[in-house]
Structure formats: structure tokens, C-alpha cells
N, C-alpha and C positions, 0 to 999 in steps of 0.2 A: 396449219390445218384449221377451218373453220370452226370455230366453239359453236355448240346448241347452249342459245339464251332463253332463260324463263322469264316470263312477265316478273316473277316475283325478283330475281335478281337485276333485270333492266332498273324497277322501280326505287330497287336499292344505290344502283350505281347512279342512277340518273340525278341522284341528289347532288353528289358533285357534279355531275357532268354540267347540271343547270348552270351552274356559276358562273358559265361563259355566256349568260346569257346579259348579264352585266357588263360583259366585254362589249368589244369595238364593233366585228363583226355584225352579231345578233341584235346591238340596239340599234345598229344602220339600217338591217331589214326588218325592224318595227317600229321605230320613235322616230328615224329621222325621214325627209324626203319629203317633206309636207308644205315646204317653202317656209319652214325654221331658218334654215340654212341656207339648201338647196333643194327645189323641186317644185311642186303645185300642190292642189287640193282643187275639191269639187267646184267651191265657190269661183275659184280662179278661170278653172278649164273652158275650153270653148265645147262644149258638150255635145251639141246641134249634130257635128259629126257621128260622134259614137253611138246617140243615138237610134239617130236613123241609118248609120249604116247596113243593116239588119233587120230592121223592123221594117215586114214587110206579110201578105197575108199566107197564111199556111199552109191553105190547100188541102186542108176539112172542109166539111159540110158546116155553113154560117150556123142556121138556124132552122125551124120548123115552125113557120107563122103562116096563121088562117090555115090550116090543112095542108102548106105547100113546105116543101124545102128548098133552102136557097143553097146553092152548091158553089165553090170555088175553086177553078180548074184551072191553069194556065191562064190568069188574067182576067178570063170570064167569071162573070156571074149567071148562075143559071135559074131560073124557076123550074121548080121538076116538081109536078103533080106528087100527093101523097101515096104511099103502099100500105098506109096502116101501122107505121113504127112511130114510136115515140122519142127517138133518138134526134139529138141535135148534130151532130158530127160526129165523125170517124174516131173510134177508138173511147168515145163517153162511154162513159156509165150508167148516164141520166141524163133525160133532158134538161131538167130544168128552162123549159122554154116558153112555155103558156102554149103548146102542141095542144090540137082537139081532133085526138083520136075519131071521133063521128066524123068528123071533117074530113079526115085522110081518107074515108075507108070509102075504094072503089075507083081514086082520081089517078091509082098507076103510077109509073115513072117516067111518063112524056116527058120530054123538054118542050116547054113552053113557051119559054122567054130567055133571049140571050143577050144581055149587057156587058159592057167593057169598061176597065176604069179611064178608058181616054174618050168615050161616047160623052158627049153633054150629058148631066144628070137630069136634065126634063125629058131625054128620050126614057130614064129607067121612072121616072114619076110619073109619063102613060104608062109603063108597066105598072106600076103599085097601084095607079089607078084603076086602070082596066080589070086589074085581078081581086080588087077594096082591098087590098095589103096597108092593114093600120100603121102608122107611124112613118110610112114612107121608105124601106127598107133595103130595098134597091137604090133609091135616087140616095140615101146616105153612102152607101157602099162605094157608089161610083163616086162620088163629091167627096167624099175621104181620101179612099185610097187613091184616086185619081190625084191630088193636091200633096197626096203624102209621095206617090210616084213622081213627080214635077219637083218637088221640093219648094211646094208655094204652103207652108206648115207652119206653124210659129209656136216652139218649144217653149213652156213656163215652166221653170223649177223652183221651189222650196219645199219648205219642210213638211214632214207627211199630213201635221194637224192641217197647214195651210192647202196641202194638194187635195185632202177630203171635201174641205169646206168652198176650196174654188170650182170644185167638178157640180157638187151640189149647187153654186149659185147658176149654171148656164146648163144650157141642154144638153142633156149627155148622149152617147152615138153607141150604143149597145151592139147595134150589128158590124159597126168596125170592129167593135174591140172583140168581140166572136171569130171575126176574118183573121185578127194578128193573132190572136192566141192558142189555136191550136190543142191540144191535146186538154184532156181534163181526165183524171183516175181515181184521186182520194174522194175516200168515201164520206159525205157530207156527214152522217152522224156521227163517226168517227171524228173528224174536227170541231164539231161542237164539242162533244165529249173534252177532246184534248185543250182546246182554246179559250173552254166556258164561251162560245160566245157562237150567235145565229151565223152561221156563214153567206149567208147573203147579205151581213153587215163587213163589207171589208174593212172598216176602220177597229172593229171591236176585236176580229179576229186578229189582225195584225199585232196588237196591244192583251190580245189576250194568251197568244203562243209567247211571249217573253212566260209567263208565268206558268205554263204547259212546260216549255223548254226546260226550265227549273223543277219545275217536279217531277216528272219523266226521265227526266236525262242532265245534260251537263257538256260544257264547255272537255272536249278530250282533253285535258292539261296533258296527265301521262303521254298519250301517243303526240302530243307540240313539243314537249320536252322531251323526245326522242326522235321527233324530226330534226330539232332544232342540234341537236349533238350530232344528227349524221350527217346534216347538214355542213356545221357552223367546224364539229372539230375530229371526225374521221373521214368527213369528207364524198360521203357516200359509200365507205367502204364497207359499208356492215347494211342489210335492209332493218331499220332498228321498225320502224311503224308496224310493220308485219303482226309484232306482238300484240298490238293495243288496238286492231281492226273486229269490229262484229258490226251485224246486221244495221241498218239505218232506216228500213222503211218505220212509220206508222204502229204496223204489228207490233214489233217487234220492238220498237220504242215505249210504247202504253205496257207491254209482257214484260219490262224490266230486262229484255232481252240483248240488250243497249249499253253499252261500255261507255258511250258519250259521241261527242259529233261536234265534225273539222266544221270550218268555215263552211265548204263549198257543202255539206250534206244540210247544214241549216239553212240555206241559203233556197236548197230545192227543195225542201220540207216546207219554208214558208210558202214559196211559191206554189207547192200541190194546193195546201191551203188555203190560200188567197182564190183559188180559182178552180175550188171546189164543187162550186156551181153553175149555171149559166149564166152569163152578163146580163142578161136579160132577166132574171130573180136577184142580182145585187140592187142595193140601194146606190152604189158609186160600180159602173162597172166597171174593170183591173183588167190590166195584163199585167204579169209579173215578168221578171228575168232573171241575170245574174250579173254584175261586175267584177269585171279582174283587174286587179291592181298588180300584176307582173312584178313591180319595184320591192311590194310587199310581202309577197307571197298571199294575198286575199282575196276573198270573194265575198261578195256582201251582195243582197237586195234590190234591185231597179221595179219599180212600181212606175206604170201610165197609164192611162187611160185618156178617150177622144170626149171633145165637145166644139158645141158650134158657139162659136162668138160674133154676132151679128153677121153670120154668113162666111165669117173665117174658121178654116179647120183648123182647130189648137190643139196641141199634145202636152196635157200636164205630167211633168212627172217629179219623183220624189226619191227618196232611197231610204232604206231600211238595214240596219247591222244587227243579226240575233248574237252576234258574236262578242260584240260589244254587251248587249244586255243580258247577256246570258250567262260571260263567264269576268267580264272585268268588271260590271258591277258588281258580280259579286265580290271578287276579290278586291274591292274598295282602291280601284285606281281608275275610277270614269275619267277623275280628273287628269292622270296620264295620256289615257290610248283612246278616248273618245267622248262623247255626248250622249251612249245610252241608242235605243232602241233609233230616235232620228240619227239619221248618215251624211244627210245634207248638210257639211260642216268645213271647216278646215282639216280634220282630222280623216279623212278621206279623198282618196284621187282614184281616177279611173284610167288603164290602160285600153281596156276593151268592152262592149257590151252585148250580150247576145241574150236570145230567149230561147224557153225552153218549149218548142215547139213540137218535139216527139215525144214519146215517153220512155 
């Protein structure tokens, strides 16, 4: 007959059960596979695939520029006259777009303008023309996603300091990255609050949720050391995580409401954050994602963002582990299982890569 287990006796038994985390099993699926032995890491992979296999636009509303909004439908870009809203896309919470309300009010929901990502981009730059649309935002749209559709794109990766600093030296493409990234809910003062840091600096925030995650919250040990036992030595026989599950939003993490947080809830916690705002109020604008490492059982980080290099669309990107800096620094074994909050390492490999595009 099934026993009823209490957190308090799990956490007693789990002490030995840990020990096998020294075993053969459990250090396969965390130390090894890194190409020690046998296997790869990030530096190795040919990534270009994973990518962009997925990365592609959302199917929100881009933005709300000069009084108009640019819409994205099935491939199309649309110009649609203003109704008076301040909303950048489907499902925000805020614009964050530099929208002028005066502007909108009275221009309707006409379709005015209908571009495609396979039209030449000087057909969508007489639109940006014709309509004084600043910065060209159409003719980006189409020249991105059109290039990133073709697979004529040239992926840069390194380390996050490097991914900040190369997006800063070249022109960055805000209404792309509006197009891929889709969905936006956390509440900006809230992430300031939790990150110390402006959210439209994405490098501050990134660098400042290591130190939120720590105070707030915490790496779940308890519920890994009761994966890792139903995992590694009953086998699945028992739901042991069930105990050491509570809430993961935000709220509920700042109300002490929060027992701690796996991989994959840090991982979308960064990403609310990073993209908290409109691309268009960042100083670097981000799309976020997630990486699964299958071999490992993990999830960690993918940060990109678009810029134009003498005419070429390039997709810088980087990776980020809170996992890493949130629960093995602490426990003084960086030099074990990683590098700390950078992920662009040896100590990391990618099985798949996807974004979080709904909410």
C-alpha cells in the first residue's frame, strides 16, 4: 500500500538517499557529457541550426510608431491606422513604445499598408516613407525577417559581457526583435524592485536577478534531491517532487511564498524579465528563450537580439544559467558544474532551443 510522505520526513530520508548522487548514475547526468569523455558543449555545437530552427515572428502586434500600428499576420506586415490605444501587442501590459496617443485618436483601424517578408524591402521603405514612419520600420521588418526566413543570417555567439557590447557597437533592429518575441506580462516596477536594476537596461537586469534570485528565493536543492532519488534509485516509483512544489510567479517569489525554483522556472523568470519592456525602451533590445539539454536534464537561458552590419542581418546571441549562479555558487563548486551566471562555456550543451512566445 502506498505510504503518505511529509516534506519533513522526505527531507530526513533524502539525506541518505543523496549519497547516490556520488554514484555512477547521477554524476553521468550532471558532470559528465561535456566532451570530458564523451559528448559536446556549446563552444563545440554547430548551433546555427538550433537556433533558428524556431526563431521565427510571433504573430503579435510589432509596435505602435507615429500613431500607427504595425501588425503581424500570417507573414504580412500590416500598417493599421491608430484607435486611440496605447498597447504595443497582443497580450502587453504596456506599451513601452514611444505611441502618441494625440496621434492615434481618430486614424481608425484601416489597413493601409500591406508588406511581406519576401517583397524587396524598398517596396516597405515607400511605405515608411509615404507614412514619415521614423527609423524605417517596415523596410527593417521585411530585410530581417525576410533574410532570417531565407537563412541568408549570420549567427555571432559569445559571452553575454561580449553579446551586450557587440549589439551596442552596430545598429540595432528593435522592430525585429518586437516581431520574434511575442508575448510580454511582468510588471516593470516589479523587476526593478526585484533586480535593482532599470529594465530597459538589459545587461543590469540580467546581472542583477543573480542577486534577486539569492534573496528571494533559492536554487530548490530539497525538491533535485528528491528528483534525483526517484529518478536515479526508485525509479519513478514514488512522485517524490510533488512535496517540494509552490507557486513560481514574481508574487509570489518577492511574498516569501516560494520554496525555491528548478532550472526551467528560473530560466522563464529571467526571460519575463529581460523583456519586461518594449525593445524599443531597451538600450540593447532582447529576445529571450530557453535551452534544453535532454542529456542533462536542464534548462538554462538563450538571449538574441537583431543588428545590421553593413547591410548584413546578424543575430547575436549568448546564454545565461541562474542555475549556475544561483545555487552552485553558492555552494562553492563554480569550479565543478560551471562558469557562474555566463553559459557560453564548455560546461554547457544544447539539445533544443525554443522561445517563449505565449504566455
Amino acid at each position: 500500500m502506498e505510504r503518505d510522505l511529509t516534506r519533513r520526513q522526505l527531507l530526513a530520508g533524502l539525506a541518505g538517499g543523496g549519497a547516490v548522487l556520488g554514484g555512477g548514475r547521477a554524476v553521468d547526468n550532471v558532470l559528465l557529457g561535456y566532451d570530458r569523455f564523451t559528448g559536446t558543449n556549446l563552444v563545440r555545437q554547430d548551433l546555427d541550426p538550433l537556433v533558428s530552427a524556431e526563431l521565427r515572428p510571433s504573430g503579435t502586434d510589432v509596435a505602435t510608431v507615429d500613431g500607427y500600428r504595425i501588425e503581424h499576420r500570417d507573414g504580412r506586415f500590416s500598417l493599421v491606422g491608430g484607435d486611440g490605444r496605447d498597447d504595443a501587442s497582443d497580450g502587453d501590459d504596456s506599451s513601452g513604445d514611444g505611441s502618441d496617443d494625440e496621434a492615434d485618436e481618430g486614424r481608425g483601424d484601416d489597413v493601409l499598408a500591406t508588406v511581406s517578408s519576401t517583397d524587396d524591402p524598398t517596396a516597405a521603405a515607400d511605405v515608411d516613407r509615404e507614412y514619415d514612419l521614423e527609423d524605417g520600420p517596415l523596410e527593417q521588418l521585411v530585410a530581417d525577417i525576410g533574410a532570417l526566413e531565407s537563412g541568408d543570417v549570420r549567427f555571432v555567439y559569445d559571452s553575454y559581457p561580449a553579446f551586450f557590447e557587440f549589439v551596442r557597437e552596430h545598429e540595432s533592429r528593435p522592430y525585429t526583435v518586437a516581431a520574434l518575441r511575442g508575448y510580454r506580462t511582468a510588471d516593470p516596477d516589479r523587476i526593478e524592485a526585484f533586480s535593482g536594476a532599470d529594465p530597459a537596461d538589459p545587461e543590469a537586469v540580467a546581472e542583477g536577478l543573480v542577486d534577486g534570485f539569492r534573496e528571494y528565493s533559492s536554487y530548490d536543492i530539497p525538491r533535485y534531491v528528491a528528483g534525483s532519488v526517484e529518478d536515479n534509485v526508485i525509479l519513478g516509483a514514488y512522485d517524490l517532487r510533488q512535496h517540494f512544489e509552490s507557486d513560481t510567479d514574481y508574487e509570489a517569489i518577492v511574498a516569501g511564498e516560494n520554496t525555491g525554483l528548478f532550472c526551467y522556472e528560473l530560466t522563464r523568470r529571467s526571460v519575463d524579465a529581460l523583456q519586461a519592456v518594449h525593445p524599443l525602451e531597451q538600450t540593447v533590445p532582447v529576445v529571450g528563450g530557453y535551452v534544453k539539454d535532454t542529456r542533462h536534464k536542464h534548462v538554462y537561458t538563450i538571449l538574441t537580439s537583431v543588428v545590421d552590419v553593413d547591410g548584413e542581418t546578424v543575430i547575436p546571441v549568448t546564454f545565461l544559467d541562474y542555475t549556475h549562479s544561483t545555487a552552485y555558487d553558492d555552494l562553492r563548486v563554480r569550479w565543478v558544474m560551471g562558469e557562474g551566471l555566463d553559459a557560453y562555456d564548455r560546461r554547457h550543451r544544447a539539445t533544443s532551443i525554443d522561445w517563449y512566445q505565449f504566455a
